[in-house]
C-alpha positions in Angstrom: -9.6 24.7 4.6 -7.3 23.7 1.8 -9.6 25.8 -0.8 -9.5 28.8 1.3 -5.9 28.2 1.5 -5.3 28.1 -2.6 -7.7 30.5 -3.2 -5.9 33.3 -1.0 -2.8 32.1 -2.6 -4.2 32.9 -6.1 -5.5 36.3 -4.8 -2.1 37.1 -3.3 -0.7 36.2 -6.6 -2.5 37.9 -8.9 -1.9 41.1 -6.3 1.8 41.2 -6.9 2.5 40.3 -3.7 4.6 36.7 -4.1 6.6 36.8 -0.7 3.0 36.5 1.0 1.4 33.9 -1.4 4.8 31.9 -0.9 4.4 32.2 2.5 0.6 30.8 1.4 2.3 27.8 0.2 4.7 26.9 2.6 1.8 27.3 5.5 -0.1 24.7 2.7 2.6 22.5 2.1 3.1 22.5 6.2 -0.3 21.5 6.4 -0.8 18.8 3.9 2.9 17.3 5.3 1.5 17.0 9.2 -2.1 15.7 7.8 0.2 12.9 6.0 2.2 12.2 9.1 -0.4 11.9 11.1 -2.2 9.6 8.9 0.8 7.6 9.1 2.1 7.3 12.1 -1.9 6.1 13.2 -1.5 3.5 10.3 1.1 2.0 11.8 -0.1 2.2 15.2 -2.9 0.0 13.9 -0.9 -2.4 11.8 1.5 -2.9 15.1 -1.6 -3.0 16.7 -3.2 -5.9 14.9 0.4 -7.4 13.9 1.2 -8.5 18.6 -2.7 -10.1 18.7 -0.9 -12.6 16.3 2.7 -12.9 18.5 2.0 -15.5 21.4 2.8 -14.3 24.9 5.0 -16.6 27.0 3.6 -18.6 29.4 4.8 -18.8 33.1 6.4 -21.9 32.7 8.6 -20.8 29.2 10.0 -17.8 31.2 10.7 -19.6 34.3 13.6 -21.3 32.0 
């Protein structure tokens, strides 16, 4: 996907035509930036994840208090 992408950029380039292949980029750029969040946002969704297995849970009696 990302080759097709900066390959029709290039084309678009060399045509003359730079408001499309800056439209190429931004479409790119928009892309690679949500592929990043999401890879984020599911690290941290693990790492929360694996970080409350290690946080004890109250016990009837503690929250009775």
């Amino acid at each position: 996907m990302v080759g097709m992408t900066v390959r029709k950029f290039i084309e678009e380039l060399e045509s003359g035509n730079r408001r499309v292949a800056n439209n190429w980029t931004i479409v790119s750029f928009s892309l690679y930036g949500s592929i990043l969040a999401d890879f984020s946002s599911h690290n941290a969704a693990e790492h929360n994840r694996e970080t409350s297995a290690d946080i004890p849970t109250p016990t009837l009696g503690q929250t009775e208090r």
